[in-house]
Each structure stands twice: as C-alpha cells, then as structure tokens.
Backbone as XML, in Angstrom:
<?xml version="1.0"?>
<chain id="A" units="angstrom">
  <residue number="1" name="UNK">
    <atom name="N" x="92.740" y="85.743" z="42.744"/>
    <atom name="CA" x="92.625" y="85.496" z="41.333"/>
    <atom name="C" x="91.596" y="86.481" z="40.788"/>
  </residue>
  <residue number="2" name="UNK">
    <atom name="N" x="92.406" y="86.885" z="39.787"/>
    <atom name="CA" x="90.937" y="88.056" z="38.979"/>
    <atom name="C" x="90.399" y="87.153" z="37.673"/>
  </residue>
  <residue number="3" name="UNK">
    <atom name="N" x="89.445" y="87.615" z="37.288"/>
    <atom name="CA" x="88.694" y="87.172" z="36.018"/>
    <atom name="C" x="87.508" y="87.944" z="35.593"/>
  </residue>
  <residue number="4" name="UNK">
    <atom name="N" x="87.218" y="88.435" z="34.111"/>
    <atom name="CA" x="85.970" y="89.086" z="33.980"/>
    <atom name="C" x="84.736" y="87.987" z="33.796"/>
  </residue>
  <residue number="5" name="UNK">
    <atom name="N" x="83.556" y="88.375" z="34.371"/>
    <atom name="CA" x="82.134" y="87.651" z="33.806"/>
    <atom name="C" x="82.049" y="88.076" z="32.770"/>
  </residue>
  <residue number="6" name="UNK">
    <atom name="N" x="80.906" y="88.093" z="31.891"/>
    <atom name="CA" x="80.021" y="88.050" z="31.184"/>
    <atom name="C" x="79.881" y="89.815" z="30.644"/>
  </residue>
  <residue number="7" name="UNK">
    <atom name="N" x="79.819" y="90.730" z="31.715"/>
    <atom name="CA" x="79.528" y="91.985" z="31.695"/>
    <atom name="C" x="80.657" y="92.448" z="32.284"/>
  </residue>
  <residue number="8" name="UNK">
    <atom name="N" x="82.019" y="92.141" z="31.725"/>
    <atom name="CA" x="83.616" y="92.407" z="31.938"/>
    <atom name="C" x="83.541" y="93.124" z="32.902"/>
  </residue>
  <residue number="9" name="UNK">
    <atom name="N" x="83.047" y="92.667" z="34.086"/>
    <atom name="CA" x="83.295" y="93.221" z="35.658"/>
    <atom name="C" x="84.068" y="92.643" z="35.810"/>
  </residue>
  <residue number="10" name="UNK">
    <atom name="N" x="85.667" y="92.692" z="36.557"/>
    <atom name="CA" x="86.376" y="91.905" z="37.396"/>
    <atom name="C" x="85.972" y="91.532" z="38.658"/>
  </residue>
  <residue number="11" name="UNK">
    <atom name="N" x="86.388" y="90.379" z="38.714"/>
    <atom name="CA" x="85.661" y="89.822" z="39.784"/>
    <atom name="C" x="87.208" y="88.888" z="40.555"/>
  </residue>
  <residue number="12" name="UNK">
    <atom name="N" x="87.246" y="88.802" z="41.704"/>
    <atom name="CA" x="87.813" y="88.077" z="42.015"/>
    <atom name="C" x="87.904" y="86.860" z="43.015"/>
  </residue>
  <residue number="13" name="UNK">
    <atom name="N" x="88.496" y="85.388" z="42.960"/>
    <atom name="CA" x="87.713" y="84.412" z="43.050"/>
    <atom name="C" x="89.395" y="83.998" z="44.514"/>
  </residue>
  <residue number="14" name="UNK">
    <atom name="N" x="88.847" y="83.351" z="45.625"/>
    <atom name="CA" x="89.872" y="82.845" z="46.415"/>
    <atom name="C" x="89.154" y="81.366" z="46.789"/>
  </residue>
  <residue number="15" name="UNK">
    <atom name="N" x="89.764" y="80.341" z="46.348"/>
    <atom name="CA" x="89.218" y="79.065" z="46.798"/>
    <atom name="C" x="90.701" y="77.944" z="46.767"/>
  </residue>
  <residue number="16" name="UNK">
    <atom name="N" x="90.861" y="77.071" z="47.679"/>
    <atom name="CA" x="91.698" y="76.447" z="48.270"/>
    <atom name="C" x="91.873" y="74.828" z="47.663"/>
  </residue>
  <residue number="17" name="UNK">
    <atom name="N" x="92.759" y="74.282" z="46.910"/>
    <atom name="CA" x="92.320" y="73.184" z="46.372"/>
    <atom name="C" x="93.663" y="72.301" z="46.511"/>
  </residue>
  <residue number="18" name="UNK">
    <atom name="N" x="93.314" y="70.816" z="46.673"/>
    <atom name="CA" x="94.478" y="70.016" z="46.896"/>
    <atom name="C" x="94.798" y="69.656" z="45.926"/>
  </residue>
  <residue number="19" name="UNK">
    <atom name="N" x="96.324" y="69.370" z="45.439"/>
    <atom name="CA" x="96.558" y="68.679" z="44.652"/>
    <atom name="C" x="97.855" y="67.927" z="44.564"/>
  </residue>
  <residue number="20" name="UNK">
    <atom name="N" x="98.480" y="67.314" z="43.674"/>
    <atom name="CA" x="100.116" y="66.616" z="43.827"/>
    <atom name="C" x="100.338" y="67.343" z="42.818"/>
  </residue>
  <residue number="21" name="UNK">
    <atom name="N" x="102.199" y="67.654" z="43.427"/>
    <atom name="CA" x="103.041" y="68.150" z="41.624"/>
    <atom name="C" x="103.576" y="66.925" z="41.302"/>
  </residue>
  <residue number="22" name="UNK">
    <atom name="N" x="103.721" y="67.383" z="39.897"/>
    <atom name="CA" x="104.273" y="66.126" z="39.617"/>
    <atom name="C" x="104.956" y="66.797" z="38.130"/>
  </residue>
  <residue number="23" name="UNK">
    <atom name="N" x="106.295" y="67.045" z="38.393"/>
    <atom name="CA" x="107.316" y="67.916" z="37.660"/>
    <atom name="C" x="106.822" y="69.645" z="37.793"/>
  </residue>
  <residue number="24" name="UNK">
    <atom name="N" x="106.498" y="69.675" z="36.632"/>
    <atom name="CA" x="105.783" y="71.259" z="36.648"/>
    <atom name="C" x="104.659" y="71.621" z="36.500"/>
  </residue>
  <residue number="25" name="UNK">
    <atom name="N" x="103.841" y="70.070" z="37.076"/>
    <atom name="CA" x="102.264" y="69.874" z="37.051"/>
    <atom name="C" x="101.878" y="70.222" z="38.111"/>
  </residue>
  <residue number="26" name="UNK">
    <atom name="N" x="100.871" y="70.652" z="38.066"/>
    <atom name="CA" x="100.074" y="70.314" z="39.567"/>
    <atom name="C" x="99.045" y="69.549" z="39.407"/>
  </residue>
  <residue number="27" name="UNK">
    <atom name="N" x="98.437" y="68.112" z="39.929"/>
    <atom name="CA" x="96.948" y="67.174" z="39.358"/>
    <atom name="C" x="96.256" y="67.860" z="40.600"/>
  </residue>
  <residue number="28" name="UNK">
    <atom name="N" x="95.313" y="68.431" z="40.303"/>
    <atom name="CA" x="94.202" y="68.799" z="41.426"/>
    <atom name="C" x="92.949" y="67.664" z="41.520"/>
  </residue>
  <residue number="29" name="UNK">
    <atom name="N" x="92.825" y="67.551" z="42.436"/>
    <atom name="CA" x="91.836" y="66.085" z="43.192"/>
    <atom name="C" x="90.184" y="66.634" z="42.593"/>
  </residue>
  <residue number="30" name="UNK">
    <atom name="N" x="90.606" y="68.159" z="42.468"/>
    <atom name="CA" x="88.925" y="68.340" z="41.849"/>
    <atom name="C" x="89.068" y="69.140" z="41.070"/>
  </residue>
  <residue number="31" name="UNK">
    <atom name="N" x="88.056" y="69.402" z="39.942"/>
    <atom name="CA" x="87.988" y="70.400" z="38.657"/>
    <atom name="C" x="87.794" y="71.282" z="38.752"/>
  </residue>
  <residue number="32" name="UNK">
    <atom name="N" x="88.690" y="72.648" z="38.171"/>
    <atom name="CA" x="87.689" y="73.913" z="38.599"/>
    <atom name="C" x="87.550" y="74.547" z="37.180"/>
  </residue>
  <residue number="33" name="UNK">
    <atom name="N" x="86.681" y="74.986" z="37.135"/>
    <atom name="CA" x="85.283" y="75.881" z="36.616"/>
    <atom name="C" x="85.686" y="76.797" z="36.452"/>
  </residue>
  <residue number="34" name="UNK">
    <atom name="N" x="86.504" y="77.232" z="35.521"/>
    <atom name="CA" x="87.562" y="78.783" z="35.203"/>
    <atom name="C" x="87.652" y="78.731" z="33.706"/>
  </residue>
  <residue number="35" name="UNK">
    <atom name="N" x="87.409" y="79.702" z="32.888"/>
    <atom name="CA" x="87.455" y="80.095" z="31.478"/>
    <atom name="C" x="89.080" y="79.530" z="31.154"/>
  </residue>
  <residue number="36" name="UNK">
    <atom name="N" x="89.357" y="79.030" z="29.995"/>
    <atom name="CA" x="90.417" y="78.721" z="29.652"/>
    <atom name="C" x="91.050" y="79.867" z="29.243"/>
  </residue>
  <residue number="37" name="UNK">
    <atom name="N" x="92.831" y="80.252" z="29.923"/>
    <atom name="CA" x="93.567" y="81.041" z="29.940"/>
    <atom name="C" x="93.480" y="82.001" z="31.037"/>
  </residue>
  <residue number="38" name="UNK">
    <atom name="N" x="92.371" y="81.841" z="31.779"/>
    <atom name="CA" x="92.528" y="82.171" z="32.931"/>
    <atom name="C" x="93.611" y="82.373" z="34.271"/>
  </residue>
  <residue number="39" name="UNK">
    <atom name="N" x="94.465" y="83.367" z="34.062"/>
    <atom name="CA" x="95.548" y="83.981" z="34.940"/>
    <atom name="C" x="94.856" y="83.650" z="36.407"/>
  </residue>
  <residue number="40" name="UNK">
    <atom name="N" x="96.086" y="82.982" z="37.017"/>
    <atom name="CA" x="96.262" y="82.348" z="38.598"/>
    <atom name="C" x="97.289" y="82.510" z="39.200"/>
  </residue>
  <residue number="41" name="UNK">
    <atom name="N" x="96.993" y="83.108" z="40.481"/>
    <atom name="CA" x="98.420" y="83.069" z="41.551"/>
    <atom name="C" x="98.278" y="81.947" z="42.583"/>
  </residue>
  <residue number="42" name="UNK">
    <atom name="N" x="99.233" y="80.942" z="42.819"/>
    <atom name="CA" x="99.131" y="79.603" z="42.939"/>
    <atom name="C" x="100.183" y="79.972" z="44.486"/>
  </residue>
  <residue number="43" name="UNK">
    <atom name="N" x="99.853" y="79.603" z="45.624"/>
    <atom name="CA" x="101.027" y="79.872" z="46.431"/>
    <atom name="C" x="100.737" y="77.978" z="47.076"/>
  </residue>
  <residue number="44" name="UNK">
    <atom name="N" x="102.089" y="77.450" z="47.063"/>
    <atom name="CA" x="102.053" y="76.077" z="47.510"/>
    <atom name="C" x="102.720" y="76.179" z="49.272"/>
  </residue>
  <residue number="45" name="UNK">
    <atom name="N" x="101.860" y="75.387" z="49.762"/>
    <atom name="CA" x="102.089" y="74.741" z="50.822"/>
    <atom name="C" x="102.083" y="73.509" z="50.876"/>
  </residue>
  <residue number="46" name="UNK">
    <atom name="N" x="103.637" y="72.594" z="51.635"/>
    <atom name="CA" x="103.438" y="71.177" z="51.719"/>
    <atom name="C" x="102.242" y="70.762" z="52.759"/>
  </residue>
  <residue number="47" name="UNK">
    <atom name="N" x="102.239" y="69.147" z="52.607"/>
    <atom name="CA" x="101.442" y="68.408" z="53.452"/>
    <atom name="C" x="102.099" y="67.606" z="53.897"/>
  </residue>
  <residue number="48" name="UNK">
    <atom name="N" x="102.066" y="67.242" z="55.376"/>
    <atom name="CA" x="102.784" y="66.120" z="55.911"/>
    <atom name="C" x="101.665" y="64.867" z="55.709"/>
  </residue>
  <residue number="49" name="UNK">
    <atom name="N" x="102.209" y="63.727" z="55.466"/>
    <atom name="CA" x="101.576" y="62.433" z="54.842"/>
    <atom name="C" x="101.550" y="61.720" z="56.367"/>
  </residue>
  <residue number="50" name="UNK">
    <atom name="N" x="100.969" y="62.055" z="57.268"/>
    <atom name="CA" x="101.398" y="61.516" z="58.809"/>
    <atom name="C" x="99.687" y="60.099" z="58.564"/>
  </residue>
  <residue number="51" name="UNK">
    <atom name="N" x="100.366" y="59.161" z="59.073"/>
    <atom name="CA" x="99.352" y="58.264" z="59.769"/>
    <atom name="C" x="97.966" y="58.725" z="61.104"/>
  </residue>
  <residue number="52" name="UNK">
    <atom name="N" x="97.179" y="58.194" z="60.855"/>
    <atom name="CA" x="95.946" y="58.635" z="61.265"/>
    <atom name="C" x="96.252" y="58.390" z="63.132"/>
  </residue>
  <residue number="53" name="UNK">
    <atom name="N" x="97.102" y="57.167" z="63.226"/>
    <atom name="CA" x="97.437" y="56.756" z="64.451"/>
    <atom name="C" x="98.179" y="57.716" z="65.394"/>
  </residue>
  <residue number="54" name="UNK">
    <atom name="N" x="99.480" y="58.339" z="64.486"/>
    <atom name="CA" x="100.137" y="59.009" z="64.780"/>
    <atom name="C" x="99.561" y="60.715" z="65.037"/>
  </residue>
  <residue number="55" name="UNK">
    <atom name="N" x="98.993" y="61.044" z="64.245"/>
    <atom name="CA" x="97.738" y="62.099" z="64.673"/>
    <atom name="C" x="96.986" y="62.252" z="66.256"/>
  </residue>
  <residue number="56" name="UNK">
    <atom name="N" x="96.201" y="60.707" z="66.395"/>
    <atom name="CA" x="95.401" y="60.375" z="67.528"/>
    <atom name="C" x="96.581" y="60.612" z="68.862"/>
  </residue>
  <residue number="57" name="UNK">
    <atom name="N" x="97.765" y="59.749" z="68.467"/>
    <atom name="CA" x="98.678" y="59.817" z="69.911"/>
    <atom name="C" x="98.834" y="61.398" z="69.959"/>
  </residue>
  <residue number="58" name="UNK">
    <atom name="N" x="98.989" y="62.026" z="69.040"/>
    <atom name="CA" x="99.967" y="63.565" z="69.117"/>
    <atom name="C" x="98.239" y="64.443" z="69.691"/>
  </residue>
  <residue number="59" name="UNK">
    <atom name="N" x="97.582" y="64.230" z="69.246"/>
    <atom name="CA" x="96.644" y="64.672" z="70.168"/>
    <atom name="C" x="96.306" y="64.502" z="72.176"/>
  </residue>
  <residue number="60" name="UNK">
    <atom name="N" x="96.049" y="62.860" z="71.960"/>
    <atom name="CA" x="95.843" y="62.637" z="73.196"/>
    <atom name="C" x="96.780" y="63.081" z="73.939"/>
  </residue>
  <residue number="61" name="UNK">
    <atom name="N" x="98.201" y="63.189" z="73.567"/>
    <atom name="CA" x="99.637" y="64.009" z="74.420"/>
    <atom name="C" x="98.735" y="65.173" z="74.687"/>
  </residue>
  <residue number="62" name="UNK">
    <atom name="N" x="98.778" y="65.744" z="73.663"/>
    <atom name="CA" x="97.949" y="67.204" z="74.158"/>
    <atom name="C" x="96.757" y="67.054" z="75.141"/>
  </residue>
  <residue number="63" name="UNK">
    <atom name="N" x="96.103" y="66.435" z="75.125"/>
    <atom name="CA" x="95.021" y="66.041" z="76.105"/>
    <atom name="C" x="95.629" y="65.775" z="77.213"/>
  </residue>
  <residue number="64" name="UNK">
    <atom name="N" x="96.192" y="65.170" z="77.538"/>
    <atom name="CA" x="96.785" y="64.312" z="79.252"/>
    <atom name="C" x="97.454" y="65.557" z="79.245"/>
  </residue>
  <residue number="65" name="UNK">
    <atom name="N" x="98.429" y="66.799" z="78.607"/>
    <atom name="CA" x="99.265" y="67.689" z="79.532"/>
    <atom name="C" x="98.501" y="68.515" z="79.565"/>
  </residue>
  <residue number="66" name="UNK">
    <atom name="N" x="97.106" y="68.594" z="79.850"/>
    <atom name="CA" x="95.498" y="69.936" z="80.095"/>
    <atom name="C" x="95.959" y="70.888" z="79.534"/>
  </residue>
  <residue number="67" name="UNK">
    <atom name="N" x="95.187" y="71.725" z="79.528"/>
    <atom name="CA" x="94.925" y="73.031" z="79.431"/>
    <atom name="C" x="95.518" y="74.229" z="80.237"/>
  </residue>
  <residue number="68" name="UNK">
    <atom name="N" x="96.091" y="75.724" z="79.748"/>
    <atom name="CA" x="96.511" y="77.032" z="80.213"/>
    <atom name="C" x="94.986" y="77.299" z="80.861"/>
  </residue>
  <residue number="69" name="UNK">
    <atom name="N" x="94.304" y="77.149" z="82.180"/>
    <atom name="CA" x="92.953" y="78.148" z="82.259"/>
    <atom name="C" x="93.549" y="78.883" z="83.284"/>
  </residue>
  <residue number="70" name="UNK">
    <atom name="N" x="94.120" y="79.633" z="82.915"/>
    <atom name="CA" x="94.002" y="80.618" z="84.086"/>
    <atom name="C" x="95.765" y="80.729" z="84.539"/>
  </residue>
  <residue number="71" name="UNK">
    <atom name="N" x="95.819" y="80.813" z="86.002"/>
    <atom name="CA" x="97.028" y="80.772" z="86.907"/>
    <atom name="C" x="97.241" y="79.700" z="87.388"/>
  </residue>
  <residue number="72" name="UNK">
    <atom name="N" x="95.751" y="78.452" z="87.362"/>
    <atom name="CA" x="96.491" y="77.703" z="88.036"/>
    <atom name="C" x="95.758" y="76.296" z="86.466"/>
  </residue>
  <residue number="73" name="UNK">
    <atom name="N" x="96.961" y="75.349" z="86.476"/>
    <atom name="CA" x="97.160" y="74.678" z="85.468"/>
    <atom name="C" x="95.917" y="73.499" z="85.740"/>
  </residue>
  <residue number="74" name="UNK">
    <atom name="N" x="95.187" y="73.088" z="85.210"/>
    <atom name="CA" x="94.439" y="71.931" z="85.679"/>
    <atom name="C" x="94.325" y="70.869" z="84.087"/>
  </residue>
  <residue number="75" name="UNK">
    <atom name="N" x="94.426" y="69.840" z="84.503"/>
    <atom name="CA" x="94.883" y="68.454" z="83.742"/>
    <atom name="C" x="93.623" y="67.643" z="83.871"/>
  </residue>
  <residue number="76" name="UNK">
    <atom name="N" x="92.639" y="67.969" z="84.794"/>
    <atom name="CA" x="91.008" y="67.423" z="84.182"/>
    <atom name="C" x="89.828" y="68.415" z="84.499"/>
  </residue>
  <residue number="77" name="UNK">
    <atom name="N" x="88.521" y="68.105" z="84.625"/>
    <atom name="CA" x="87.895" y="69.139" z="84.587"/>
    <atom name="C" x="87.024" y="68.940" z="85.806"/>
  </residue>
  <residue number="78" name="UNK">
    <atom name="N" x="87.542" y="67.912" z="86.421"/>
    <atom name="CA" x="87.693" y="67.816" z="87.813"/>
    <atom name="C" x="87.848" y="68.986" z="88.601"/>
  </residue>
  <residue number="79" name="UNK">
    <atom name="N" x="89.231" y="68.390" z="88.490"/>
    <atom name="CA" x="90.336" y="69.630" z="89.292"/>
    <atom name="C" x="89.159" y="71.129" z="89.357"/>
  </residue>
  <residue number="80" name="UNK">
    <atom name="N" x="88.477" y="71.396" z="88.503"/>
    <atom name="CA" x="88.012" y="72.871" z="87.880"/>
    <atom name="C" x="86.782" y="73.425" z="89.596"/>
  </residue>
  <residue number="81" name="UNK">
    <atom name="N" x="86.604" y="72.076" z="89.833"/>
    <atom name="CA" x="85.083" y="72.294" z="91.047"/>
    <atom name="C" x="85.907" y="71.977" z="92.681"/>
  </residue>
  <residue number="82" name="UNK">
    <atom name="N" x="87.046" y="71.207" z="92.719"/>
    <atom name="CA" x="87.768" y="70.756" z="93.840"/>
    <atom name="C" x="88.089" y="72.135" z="95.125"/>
  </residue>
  <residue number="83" name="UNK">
    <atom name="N" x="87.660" y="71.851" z="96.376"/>
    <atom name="CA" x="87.507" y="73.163" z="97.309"/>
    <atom name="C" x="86.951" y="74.088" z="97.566"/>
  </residue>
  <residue number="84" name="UNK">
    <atom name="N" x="85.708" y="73.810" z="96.500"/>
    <atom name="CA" x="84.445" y="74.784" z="96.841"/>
    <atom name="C" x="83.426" y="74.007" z="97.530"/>
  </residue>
</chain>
C-alpha cells in the first residue's frame, strides 16, 4: 500500500488484518489509521473455522509419527541416545 505523509513522501505501509466479507464488505476486527480515500491492494485468503479440539488431535498425529532427523526415523527422543 502507498500513501503520502505530511511532507508528500510516499511511503509504503504492509500490515495483515482479519476480517469477515459480508457481500462487498469486508468488517475488519480492528481499525486502521489510514487518511480517508486512501488507495489499497487487498489480497484475500480464506480461514478454516476448525475446532480447537480438532487442531490438538491433528497435531498430536504429528507428534506420535516423530520427526525426519536424519537417515534414521526416530518417534521419541529416546530412541536419539539408545547404543551408545
């Protein structure tokens, strides 16, 4: 986003903000602080609305099938000291 200050320097501003559409709205969750008529390039990305639960399991999956370290695959951090 460009915009001039005060001393018509362009300046340009990149900050990330949530919001819902709602027709050809967008409601942003917070206010921003931009001169009125202020030109914006808006690029949307969805959000998946997932449960907090469903998060925790899709993690811990990732947890129990370990970690890439190396050549050989190890699933705790055990395994990491075993035979020395």
């Amino acid at each position: 986003m460009v915009f001039y200050d005060d001393k018509r320097e362009v300046k340009t501003l990149k900050k990330i903000y949530k919001g819902i559409v709602e027709g050809n709205v967008i409601r942003l969750e917070e206010s921003v602080e931009l001169p009125v008529g202020t030109q914006a390039l808006i690029t949307l990305k969805t959000m998946k609305n997932e449960k907090q639960e469903d998060i925790k399991n899709r993690q811990l999956k990732l947890l129990d099938k370990g970690f890439y370290l190396g050549k050989k695959l190890y699933s705790k951090r055990e395994d990491l000291y075993e035979g020395k």
